[in-house]
C-alpha positions in Angstrom: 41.9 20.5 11.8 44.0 21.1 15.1 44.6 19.4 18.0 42.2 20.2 20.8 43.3 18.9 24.0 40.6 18.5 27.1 41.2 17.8 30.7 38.4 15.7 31.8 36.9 14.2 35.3 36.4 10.1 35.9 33.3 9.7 37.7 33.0 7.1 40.0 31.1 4.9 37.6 34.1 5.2 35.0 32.3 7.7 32.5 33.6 10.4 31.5 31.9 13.8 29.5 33.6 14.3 26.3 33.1 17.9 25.9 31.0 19.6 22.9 33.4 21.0 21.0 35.2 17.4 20.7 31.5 15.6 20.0 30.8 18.0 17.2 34.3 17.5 15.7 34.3 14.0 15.8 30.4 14.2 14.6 29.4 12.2 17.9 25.7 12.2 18.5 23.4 11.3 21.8 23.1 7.5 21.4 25.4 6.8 18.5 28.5 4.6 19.4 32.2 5.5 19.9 35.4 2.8 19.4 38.0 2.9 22.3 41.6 2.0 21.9 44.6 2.0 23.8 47.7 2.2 22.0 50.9 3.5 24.1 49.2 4.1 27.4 46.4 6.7 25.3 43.3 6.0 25.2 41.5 7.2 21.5 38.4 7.9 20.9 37.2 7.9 17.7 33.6 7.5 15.4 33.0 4.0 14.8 33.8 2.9 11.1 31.0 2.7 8.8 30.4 -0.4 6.5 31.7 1.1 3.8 35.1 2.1 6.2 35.1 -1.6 7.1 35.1 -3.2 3.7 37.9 -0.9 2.6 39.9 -1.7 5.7 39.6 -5.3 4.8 40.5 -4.9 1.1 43.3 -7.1 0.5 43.8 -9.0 3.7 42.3 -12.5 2.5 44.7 -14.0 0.0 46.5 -16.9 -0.3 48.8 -18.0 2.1 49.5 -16.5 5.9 46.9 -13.6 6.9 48.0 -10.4 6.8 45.6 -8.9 9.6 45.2 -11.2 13.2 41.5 -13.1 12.7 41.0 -11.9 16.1 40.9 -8.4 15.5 39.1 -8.9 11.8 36.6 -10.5 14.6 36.4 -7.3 16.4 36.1 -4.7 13.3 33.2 -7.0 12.7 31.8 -7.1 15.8 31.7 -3.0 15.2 30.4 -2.5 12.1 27.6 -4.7 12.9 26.7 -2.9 15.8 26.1 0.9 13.9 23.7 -1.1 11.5 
């Protein structure tokens, strides 16, 4: 898979149109949901993470001792999953 690369226009309401191409790559559909992160000044889009994605991602974080992912954002990747169901 290569890199596609957009440029893209902010409405004045914030939105912006995430062009076909991109949407059918990233198997985006009308009315399904999208995660947004910013990491480094970028903003990433991606598919939000199906349950299944989500229990994997917290496969060995609860042990003994000091947590090895933030509660916060375990919060959040709930918070997600929950929504797609």
């Amino acid at each position: 898979m290569g890199i596609i690369m957009e440029e893209v226009t902010v409405d004045d309401r914030g939105r912006i149109l995430i062009p076909k191409e991109i949407r059918d790559r990233l198997g985006l559909k009308p009315g399904s949901g999208a995660r947004l992160e910013v990491e480094r000044g970028r903003l990433i889009i991606t598919p939000p993470l199906s349950p299944e994605e989500f229990i994997r991602s917290m496969e060995g974080c609860i042990k003994e001792g000091k947590p090895t992912i933030d509660p916060l954002k375990l919060k959040e990747l709930w918070k997600q999953s929950t929504h797609q169901q």
